[in-house]
Structure formats: structure tokens, C-alpha cells
N, C-alpha and C positions, 0 to 999 in steps of 0.2 A: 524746581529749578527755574531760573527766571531766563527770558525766551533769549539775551542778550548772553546770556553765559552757553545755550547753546548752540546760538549763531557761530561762537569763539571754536567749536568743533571744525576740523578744516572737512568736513564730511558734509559742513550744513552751512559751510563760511557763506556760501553765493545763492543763499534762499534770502528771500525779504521776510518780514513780520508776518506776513501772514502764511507764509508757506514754513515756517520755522512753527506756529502756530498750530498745523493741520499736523505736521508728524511728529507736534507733542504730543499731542491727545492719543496715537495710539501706540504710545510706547509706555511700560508699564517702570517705574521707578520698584530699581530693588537694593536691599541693603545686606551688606553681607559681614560679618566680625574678621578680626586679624585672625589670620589661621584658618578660617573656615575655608572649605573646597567649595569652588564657582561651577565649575567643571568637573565629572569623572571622566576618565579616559576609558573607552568601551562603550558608552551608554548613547544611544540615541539625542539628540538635540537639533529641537525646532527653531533656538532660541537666538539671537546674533546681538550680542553686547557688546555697549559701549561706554567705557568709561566715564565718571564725570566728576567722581572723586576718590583720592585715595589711590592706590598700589601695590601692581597682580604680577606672579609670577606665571608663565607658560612651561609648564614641564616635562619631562620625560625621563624613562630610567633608560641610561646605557646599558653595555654587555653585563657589568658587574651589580646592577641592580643599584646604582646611584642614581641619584635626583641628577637633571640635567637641568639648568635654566635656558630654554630656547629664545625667550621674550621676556621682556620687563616692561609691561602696561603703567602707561599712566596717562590722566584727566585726559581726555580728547583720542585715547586710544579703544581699540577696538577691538574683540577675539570671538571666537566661536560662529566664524562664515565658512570656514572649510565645510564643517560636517552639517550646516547649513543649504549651502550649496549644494554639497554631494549625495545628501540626502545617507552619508554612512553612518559609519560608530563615531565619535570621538578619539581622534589618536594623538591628546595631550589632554594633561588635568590642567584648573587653572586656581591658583587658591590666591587666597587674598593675603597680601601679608599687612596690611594695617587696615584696619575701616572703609569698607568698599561703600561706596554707592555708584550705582549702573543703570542706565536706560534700556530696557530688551523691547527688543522687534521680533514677532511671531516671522515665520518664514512665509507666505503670501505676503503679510502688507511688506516686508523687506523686498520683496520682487518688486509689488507695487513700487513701492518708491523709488529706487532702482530704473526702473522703467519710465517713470517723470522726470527722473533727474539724470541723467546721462554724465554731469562734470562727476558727479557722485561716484557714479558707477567708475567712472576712469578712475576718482580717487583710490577707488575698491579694489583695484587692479592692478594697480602701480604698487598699493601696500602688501597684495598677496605677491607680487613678483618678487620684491624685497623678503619677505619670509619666507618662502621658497625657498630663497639663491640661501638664505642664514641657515635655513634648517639643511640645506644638501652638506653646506660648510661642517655644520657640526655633526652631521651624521657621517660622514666621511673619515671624520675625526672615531667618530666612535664606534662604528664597527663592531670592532673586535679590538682587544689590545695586546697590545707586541709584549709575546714572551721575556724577551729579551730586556724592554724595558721595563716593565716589572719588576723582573730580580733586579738591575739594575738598580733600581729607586731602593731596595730593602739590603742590599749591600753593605754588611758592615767592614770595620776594617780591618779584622782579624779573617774575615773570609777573603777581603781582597788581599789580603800577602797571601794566603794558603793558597787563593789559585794565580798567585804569580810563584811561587815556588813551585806549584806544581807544572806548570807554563816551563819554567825554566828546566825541572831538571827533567822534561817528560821533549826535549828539544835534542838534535843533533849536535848543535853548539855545546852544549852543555857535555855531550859524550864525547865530543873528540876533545875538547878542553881536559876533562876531567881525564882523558883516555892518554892524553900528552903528561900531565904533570905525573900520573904514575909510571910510564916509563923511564919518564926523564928522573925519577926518586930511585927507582928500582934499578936503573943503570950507572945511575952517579957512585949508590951504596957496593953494587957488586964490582964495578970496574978500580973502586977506592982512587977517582983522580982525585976526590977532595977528603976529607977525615969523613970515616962515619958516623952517623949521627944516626942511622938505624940500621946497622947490619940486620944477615940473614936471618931467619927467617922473617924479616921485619914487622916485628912488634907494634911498634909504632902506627907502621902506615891501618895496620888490621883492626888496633883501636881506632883510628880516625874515624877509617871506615866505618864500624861499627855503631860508632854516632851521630856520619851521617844517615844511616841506613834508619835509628832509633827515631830521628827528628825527621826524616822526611815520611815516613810511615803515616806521622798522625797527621801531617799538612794536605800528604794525598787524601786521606782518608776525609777530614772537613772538607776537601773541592768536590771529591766524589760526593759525600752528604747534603750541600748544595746544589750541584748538578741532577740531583735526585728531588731535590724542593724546587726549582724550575721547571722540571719534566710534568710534577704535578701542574704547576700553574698553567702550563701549556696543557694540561689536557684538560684542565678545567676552563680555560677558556674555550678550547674547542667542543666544551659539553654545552657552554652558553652560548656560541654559534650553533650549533648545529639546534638547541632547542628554539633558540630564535627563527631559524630556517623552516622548522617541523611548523610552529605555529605561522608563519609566512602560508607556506606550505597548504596546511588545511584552509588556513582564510579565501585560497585562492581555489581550492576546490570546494571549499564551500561554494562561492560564488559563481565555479562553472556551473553546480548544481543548480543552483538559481536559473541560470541563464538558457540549460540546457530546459528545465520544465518551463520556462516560459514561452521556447521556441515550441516545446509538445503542445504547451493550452492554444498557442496563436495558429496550431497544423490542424486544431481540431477545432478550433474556432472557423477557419476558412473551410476543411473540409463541410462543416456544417450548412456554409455560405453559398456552398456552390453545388449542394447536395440537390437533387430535382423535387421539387416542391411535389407530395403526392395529390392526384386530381381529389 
């Protein structure tokens, strides 16, 4: 890669030729194919890459175990200084989607240069603030996702009339409504102010009846079968929260564990220190 197309990096824009020159030399050119993974997510990395041709995706899997796109890398961009920095796992994959080629910096000479270059470092800083505020954004987003909107999105339209029929005749409107027209039927026929049209025992109204009782049966019945495939989705989401939480969870007492044996080595390291030298 010739020194002027790396100058064009805003990372290395205010180095002159020969300092564009010194932190060619110890960065290693890598190439990677379309589709191939740059990054595993979990795995140890010394490594701090930077674009210089070609087009990466940064991912993650939401609650439901979909690919998230966090970041979309290209020429003069930059990934894997988190787990760099932090000296942790990796908690994004990063795969190539068309023909990469990349500059990687081991983690000392990264510090080294960092450290001579100070506009650098600010550029470094300003880029992980900006990724940060995106990743809170989308993780905010994804969580966990709402029961409600789920079944919502899978909704077809023979369940949405069932559970407006059911809605409707499962309402107090609906009972004094219905609870009025049968009075008002059953007292017009017996008092005969007007000709009958269904004397006693009223035949009629008990057919009606009878068919609305026929057709509302199976309408309740697909709301309640629906109502019953949302209850799973809700407790399947809350099997993927809660196993998200578990693996949170152990990461974090893993790492008390760490932190508690290294406070034991550093008590027996001192106790050693200050033990009385025998004559």
C-alpha cells in the first residue's frame, strides 16, 4: 500500500512521510475473502485493524439469535480496539463481506504509537465514543422483545376479526345491547301492540339464538388459540432473557473469581514482604 493512500487514513492524516513510513513497517497487511470471519466473538485478540480496502460487517446476535449489524467498516475504518484495549474476549464477530484487505497493529506497538501521537489517540476516542452511544442505541433496542409486538407482526386477518368478535361479545355494551333487543322482542310479541311475527314460545328468537351461540363458539375459540401462541412467545422470550442474564451472570462471577485470587496472591505476596528475614 503506497504511503500516500495511507496518509488518506484520518488516523495517520497529520503524520508527514516519514512517520507514515515508521508505522508502515510494523503493521502486518492481511487479506481476507467475502464471507470469511475477521473476528470471533469470545476469542482473545491482540490484534487492532484497520481498513484499507473492501467491506466488514460488525455483528451481534439479538434476544432471538439474529445477526445484528452494529457497524459497517469501510477503507480508512477501524475495529477490534475494544478487546484490544480491555485486554477481554471479543463481544462482536466481524466478517468481511467482499474482499478485505487490512493493516493489523500487535497491542504494544498500538500503545507505542498512541503514545507519540496524541491527535491519534483523540481520533481513537471520539470514534469509540460514537460506537458506544450506537451500540447503547441498539442494544436498548434489543433487549428483549415485546410480546405484544410479535404476535402483532404475525396477525393474520381471520384472527384479527375473531378477536374483535370476541372483544365485542365478551363487553358489557354488547350485553345490555343484546339484553334490550330481547326484551323489547319478547314484550312487543306478548303485549301484541303490533302483529306477531314470533309468538309464544318464540321459535324464532331461539333459532337466532342458537346461531349466534353456533358462530360465536369457534370465533372465541381461534382468540383463545391465539392468546395461547402469544403466551408461548412471551415465555420464550423470557427463556432468552433470563438465559442471557445466566451467561451475564456467570461472566461476572467468573471475573469476581479472578479478582478475589488475585487480591489472595498480592496478601501473600506482601505477607512474604514483610515477614522478618531469619538471622
Amino acid at each position: 500500500m503506497a504511503e500516500i493512500e495511507l496518509r488518506e487514513i484520518p488516523l495517520f492524516s497529520e503524520m508527514d512521510d516519514q512517520e507514515v513510513a515508521e508505522i508502515r513497517v510494523i503493521m502486518d497487511e492481511m487479506k481476507f475473502k467475502a464471507g470469511q470471519v475477521i473476528i470471533r466473538e469470545g476469542e482473545t485478540g491482540s490484534l487492532f485493524y484497520i481498513l484499507t480496502a473492501g467491506h466488514a460487517h460488525v455483528l451481534i446476535q439479538d434476544a432471538g439469535g439474529q445477526e445484528v449489524v452494529l457497524h459497517e467498516v469501510y477503507p480508512g475504518g477501524f475495529f477490534g480496539e475494544m478487546s484490544m484495549l480491555t485486554n477481554e474476549p471479543r463481544s462482536a464477530r466481524v466478517r468481511a463481506v467482499e474482499n478485505v484487505t487490512a493493516l493489523a497493529l500487535e497491542r504494544d506497538e498500538f500503545f507505542d504509537f498512541l503514545r507519540k501521537r496524541p491527535s491519534a489517540a483523540i481520533d481513537v476516542l471520539i470514534e469509540l465514543g460514537g460506537r458506544l452511544h450506537e451500540n447503547d442505541m441498539i442494544l436498548r433496542r434489543m433487549v428483549s422483545r415485546n410480546a405484544n409486538e410479535v404476535d402483532e407482526e404475525q396477525l393474520t386477518m381471520g384472527q384479527r376479526i375473531a378477536d374483535t368478535v370476541a372483544d365485542t361479545m365478551g363487553s358489557w355494551r354488547f350485553i345490555i345491547i343484546q339484553s334490550s333487543l330481547l326484551a323489547c322482542w319478547i314484550t312487543f310479541n306478548v303485549t301484541a301492540w303490533i302483529n306477531h311475527w314470533d309468538p309464544y314460545p318464540f321459535i324464532l328468537l331461539n333459532l337466532m339464538l342458537s346461531f349466534q351461540a353456533a358462530y360465536a363458539a369457534p370465533f372465541i375459540m381461534m382468540s383463545q388459540n391465539r392468546q395461547a401462541s402469544k403466551d408461548r412467545i412471551a415465555a420464550e422470550i423470557d427463556h432468552q432473557v433470563n438465559a442471557k442474564a445466566e451467561l451475564e451472570v456467570g461472566l461476572i462471577l467468573k471475573r469476581l473469581d479472578d479478582l478475589d485470587k488475585m487480591v489472595d496472591d498480592n496478601q501473600q505476596d506482601i505477607k512474604k514482604l514483610l515477614a522478618p528475614k531469619s538471622s
